[in-house]
N, C-alpha and C positions, 0 to 999 in steps of 0.2 A: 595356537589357533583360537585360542578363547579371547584372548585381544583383538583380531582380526574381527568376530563376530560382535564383538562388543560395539567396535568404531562399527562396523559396518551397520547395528543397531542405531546407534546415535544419528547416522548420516541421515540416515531412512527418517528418522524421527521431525529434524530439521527438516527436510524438505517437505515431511506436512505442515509444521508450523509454518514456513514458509508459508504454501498455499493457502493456509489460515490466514494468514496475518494478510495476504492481498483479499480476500475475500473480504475480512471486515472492512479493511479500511476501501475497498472499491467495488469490491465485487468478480466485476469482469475483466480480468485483467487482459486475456487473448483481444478482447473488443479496443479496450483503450489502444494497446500498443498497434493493433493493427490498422487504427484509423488516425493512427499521427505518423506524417512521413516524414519526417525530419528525425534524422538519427541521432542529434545532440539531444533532442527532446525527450525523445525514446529511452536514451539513456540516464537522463535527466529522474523521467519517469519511475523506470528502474531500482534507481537507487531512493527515491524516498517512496515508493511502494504508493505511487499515483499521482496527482496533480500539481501536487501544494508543498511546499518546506516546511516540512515538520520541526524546524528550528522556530518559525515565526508564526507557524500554525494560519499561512496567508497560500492561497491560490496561488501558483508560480505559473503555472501553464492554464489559459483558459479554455474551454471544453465547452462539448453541450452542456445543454441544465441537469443532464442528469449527474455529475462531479458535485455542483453546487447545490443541488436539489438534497445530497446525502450531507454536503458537509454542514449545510443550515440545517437536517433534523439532528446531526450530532451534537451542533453548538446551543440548539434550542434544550436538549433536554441535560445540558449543565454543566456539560461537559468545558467550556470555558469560560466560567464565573470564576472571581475572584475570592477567596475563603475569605472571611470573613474574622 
């Protein structure tokens, strides 16, 4: 049983980070999904945890200002500068 409890610990654990990890990067995650109807999108969405491809760090899906509104305070404070 203590294996059981263990995974069942980790599972729980994940699905806060999960909700973590939408929060920083969007916020409101219930809001986005529920005002885009298009289900490729949604699932689009979904999987890179809101608007943009995180491969190219570029907008894939466009949105109100408030998507662009967060991800220009991210890029503003240095988050995608080149080291130096």
């Amino acid at each position: 049983m203590p294996l059981f409890n263990d995974a069942l610990a980790e599972i729980k654990a994940a699905e806060v980070m999960d909700k973590l990890f939408w929060y920083e990067t969007y916020r409101d995650k219930n809001h986005l999904l529920i005002n885009t109807s298009d289900n490729i999108t949604k699932n689009l969405i979904s999987i890179n945890y809101g608007p943009w491809d995180r491969m190219d760090n570029k907008p894939t899906i466009h949105l109100p200002d408030r998507s662009q509104t967060f991800r220009s305070l991210f890029l503003s404070h240095g988050h995608n500068q080149k080291k130096v």
